[in-house]
C-alpha positions as a printed Julia matrix, in Angstrom:
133×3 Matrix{Float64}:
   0.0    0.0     0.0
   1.46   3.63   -0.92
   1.55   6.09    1.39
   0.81   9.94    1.17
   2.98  12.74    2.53
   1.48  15.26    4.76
   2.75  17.54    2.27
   0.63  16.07   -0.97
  -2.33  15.6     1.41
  -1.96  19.38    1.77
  -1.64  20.49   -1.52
  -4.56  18.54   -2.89
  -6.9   19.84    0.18
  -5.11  23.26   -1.26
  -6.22  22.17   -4.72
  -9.3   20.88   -3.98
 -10.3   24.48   -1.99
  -9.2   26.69   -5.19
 -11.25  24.36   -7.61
 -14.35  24.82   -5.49
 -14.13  28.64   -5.51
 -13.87  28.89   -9.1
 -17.09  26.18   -9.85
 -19.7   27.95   -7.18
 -23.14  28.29   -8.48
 -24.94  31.27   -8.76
 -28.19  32.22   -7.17
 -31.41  31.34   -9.16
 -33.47  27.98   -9.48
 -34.18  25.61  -12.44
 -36.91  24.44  -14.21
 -37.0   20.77  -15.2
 -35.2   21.28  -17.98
 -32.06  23.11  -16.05
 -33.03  26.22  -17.19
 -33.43  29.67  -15.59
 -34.09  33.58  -16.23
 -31.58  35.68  -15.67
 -32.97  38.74  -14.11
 -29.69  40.93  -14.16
 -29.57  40.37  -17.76
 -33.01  39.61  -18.71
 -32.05  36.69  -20.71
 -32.5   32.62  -20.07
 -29.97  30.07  -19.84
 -29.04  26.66  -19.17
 -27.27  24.52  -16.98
 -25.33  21.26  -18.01
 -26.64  18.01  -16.67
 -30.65  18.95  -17.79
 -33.12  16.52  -19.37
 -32.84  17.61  -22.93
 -29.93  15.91  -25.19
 -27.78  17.81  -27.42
 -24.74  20.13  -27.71
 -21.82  20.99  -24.69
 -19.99  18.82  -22.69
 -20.95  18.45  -19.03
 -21.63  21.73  -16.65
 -21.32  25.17  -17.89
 -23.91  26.76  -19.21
 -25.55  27.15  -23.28
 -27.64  29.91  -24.37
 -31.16  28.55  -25.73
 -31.4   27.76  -29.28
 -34.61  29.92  -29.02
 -36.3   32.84  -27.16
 -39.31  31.9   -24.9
 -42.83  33.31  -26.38
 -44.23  35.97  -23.73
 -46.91  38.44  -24.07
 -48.25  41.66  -22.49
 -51.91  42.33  -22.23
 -52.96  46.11  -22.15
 -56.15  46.39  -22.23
 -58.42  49.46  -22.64
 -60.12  50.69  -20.39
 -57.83  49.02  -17.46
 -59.22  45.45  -16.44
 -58.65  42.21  -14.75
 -56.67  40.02  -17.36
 -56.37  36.04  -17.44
 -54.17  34.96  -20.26
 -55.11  30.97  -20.94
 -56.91  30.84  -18.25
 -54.54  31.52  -15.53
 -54.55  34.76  -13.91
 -51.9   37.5   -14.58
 -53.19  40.95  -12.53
 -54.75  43.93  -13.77
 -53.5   45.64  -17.31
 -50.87  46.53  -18.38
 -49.46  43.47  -17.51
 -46.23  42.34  -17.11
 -44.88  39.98  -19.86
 -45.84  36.36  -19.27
 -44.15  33.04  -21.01
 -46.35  31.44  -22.67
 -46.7   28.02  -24.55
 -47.39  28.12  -28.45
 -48.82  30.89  -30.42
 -52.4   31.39  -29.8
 -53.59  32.8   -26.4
 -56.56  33.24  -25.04
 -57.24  36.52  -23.18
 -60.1   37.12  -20.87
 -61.03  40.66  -19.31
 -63.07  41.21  -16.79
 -63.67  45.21  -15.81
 -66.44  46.57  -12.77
 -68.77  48.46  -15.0
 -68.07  46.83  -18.68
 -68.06  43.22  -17.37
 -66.39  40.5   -19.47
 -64.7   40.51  -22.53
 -63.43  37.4   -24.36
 -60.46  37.27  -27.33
 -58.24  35.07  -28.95
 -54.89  35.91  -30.57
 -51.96  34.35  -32.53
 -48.65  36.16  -31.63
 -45.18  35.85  -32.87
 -43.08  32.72  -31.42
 -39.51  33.77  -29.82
 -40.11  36.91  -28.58
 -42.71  39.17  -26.75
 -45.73  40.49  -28.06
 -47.5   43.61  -26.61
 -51.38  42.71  -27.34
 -53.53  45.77  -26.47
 -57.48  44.7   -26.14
 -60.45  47.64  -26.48
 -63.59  46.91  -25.71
């Protein structure tokens, strides 16, 4: 059996310390995917080790291949706004991610009552869809 100096026992705990500084994580949870908005930045990114296949090696970090799909309801007069059915606040609202292309936006205001719309928006990017009853 070989036998380790106190002084190579050292240097690796040494080595060991250094490599742990320089692969901390940063703040910020991830989806199932590994993914994660970056709200310094505004952007979205990855983390190795996710579900999906494809490109990098393992850890670090890829840019996705595309930009989420959000959209921002304003709607005229101001109303209650529920964008596929899910509840979002009062307009102008803030930009939500969205799946596919087609939402479905539902307004509900104290004296006008409700008001019912569909639209198709761009994919990759955010659309600003103002609604007038």
């Amino acid at each position: 059996m070989r036998r380790v100096s106190k002084a190579a026992l050292g240097l690796g705990v040494v080595a060991a310390l250094v490599c742990s500084h320089l692969a901390r994580a940063h703040p910020g949870r991830t989806n199932s995917s590994g993914c994660h908005n970056v709200r310094a930045t505004g952007g979205y990114h990855c983390h190795g080790g996710g579900g999906g296949g494809g490109g990098g090696g393992g850890g670090g970090w890829r840019e996705l291949e595309e930009t989420p799909t959000r959209v921002k309801v304003i709607a005229i007069p101001r109303a209650r706004v529920w964008i596929n059915g899910a509840f979002v606040g009062m307009s102008p609202t803030p930009a939500v991610r969205v799946d596919g292309t087609k939402v479905q936006v539902l307004l509900e205001h104290a004296a006008l009552g409700r008001h019912e719309t569909t639209a198709t928006i761009d994919s990759g990017g955010t659309t600003a869809l103002t609604v007038r009853w």
